[in-house]
C-alpha positions, 0 to 999 in steps of 0.5 A, spaced: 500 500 500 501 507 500 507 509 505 504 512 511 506 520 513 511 517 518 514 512 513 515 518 508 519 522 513 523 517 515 527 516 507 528 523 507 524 526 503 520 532 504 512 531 506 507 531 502 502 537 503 495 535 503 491 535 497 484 540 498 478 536 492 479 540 486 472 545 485 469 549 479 465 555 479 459 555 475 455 560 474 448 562 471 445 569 471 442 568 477 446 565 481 453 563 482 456 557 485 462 553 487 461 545 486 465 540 487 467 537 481 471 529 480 478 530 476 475 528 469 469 532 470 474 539 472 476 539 464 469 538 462 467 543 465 473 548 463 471 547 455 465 548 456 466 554 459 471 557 453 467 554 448 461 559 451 465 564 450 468 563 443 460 562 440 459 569 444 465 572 442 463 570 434 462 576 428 455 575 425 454 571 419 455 576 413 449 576 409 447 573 402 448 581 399 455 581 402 457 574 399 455 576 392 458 583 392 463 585 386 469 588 388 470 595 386 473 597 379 479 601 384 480 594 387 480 590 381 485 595 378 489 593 384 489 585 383 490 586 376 496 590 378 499 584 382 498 580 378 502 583 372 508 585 378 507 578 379 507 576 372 513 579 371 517 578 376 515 569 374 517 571 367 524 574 369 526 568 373 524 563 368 528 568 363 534 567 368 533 560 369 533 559 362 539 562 360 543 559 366 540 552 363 544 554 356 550 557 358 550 551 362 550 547 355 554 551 350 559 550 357 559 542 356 558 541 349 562 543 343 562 549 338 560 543 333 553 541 336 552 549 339 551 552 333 548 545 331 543 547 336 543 554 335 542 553 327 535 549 329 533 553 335 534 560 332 529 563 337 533 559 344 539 564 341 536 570 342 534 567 349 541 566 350 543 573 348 538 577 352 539 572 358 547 574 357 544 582 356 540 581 363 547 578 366 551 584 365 547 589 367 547 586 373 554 586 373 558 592 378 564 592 371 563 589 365 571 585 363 570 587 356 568 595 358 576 594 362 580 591 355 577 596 350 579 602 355 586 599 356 586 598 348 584 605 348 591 607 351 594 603 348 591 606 341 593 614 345 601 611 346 601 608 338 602 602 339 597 597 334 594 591 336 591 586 332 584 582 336 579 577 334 573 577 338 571 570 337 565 570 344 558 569 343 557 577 346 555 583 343 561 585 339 563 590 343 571 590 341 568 591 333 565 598 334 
């Protein structure tokens, strides 16, 4: 059976405190009062009263006339707004993506099977080209902007330079 007091006081641990029976307030509008109540009826108790407080704290139904209404020519212009900001931003990213799937091919393939490609998908060729433009737009110094300035000046000391440029870029080196 249960230790006794005593026994509990003799291994050392500290005494139990006497437990008082658990009650719960009921009230009504008329009355209030405090009734003893067994440990699984204590929870019953305490949900029945949050969920009486949640049905007085709803917001009425709307009503079929609201369900219905358009939304205002303002809030559609909006709507339509996010969608075409949203829209655009998708199809700049599938722009990206698509011009990093390219260069990840011109990169592995050879120049025989690209110009292949590029001869039988002329439009995944201008892809490529205005997914290389968005590129070095975002670039905080093109490389091929530098090299054109230094031939410059070697220009200005008179020293002649003969260059092939042979990249896919927007022949830049030729003007």
């Amino acid at each position: 059976g249960a230790p006794s007091p005593a026994a509990a006081e003799n291994d050392g641990s500290p005494p139990r405190k006497r437990q008082k029976p658990r009650t719960a307030k009921t009230s009504s509008k008329c009355e209030t009062s405090t009734k003893k109540h067994p440990e699984g009826q204590i929870d019953s108790v305490v949900r029945s009263r949050h969920k009486a407080r949640r049905s007085r704290s709803k917001k009425p139904a709307p009503t079929a006339a609201a369900q219905t209404s358009q939304p205002t020519r303002k809030e559609q212009a909006s709507a339509s707004n996010k969608l075409t900001e949203m829209r655009e931003k998708m199809q700049l990213k599938l722009q990206g993506a698509q011009f990093r799937v390219l260069n990840e091919r011109l990169y592995t393939t050879s120049g025989t099977d690209s110009f292949e490609f590029f001869k039988t998908n002329p439009k995944q060729f201008d892809l490529y080209h205005s997914g290389f433009r968005a590129q070095v737009s975002k670039w905080p110094e093109n490389p091929v902007d530098i090299f054109i300035s230094w031939l410059g000046e070697c220009a200005a000391q008179g020293k002649r330079w003969t260059v092939g440029d042979f990249g896919c870029g927007e022949a830049a080196l030729a003007t």
